[in-house]
N, C-alpha and C positions, 0 to 999 in steps of 0.2 A: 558841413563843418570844414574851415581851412586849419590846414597846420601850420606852423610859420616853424623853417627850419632853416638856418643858416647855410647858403650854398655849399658843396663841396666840403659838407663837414661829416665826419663820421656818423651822426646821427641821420643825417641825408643817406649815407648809403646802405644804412638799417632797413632805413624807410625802404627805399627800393627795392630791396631783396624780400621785405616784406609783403609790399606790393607787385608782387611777381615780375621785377624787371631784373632776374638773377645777372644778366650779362651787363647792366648800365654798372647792378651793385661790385659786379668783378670790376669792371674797366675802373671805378673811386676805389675799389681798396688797391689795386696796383697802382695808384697816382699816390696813396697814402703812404705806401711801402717806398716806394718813388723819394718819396719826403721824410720817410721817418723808418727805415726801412726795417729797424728792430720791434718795430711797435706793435706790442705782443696781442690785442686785441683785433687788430688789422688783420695778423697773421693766421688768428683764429679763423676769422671770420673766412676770409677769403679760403682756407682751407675745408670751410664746410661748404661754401659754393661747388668750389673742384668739385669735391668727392659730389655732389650732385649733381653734375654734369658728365661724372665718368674719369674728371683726369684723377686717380686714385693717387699714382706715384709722385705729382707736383704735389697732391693734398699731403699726403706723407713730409714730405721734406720739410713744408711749412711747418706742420704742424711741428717736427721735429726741433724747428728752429724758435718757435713758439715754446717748447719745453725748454731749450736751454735759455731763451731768456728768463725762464720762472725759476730757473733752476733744479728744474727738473731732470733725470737722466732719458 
């Protein structure tokens, strides 16, 4: 079965992280942040990669900055 997924789109880099390419999925959501740099699902996401790989305190901050987009404390 093929997928068809628009290049370089946040659904592409679901895929990848889903597909066990955690470090392709990191390198799009930092191009995403890159481009939209509040973008509170990007933020997430890439926060859950970190903490998978070990960087806890980059995970942190994202995440942090993630809540104050939701308006979160």
């Amino acid at each position: 079965m093929k997928m068809r997924v628009a290049s370089g789109g946040r659904e592409e880099t679901e895929l990848k992280a889903a597909l066990g390419r955690p470090a392709d999925a990191q390198r799009c959501f930092e191009r995403s942040l890159y481009l939209e740099p509040g973008h509170r699902g990007s933020l997430e996401h890439l926060a859950l990669l970190l903490e998978a790989s070990g960087d806890v305190q980059r995970a942190r901050r994202l995440r942090a900055r993630a809540n104050r987009k939701a308006g979160r404390p």
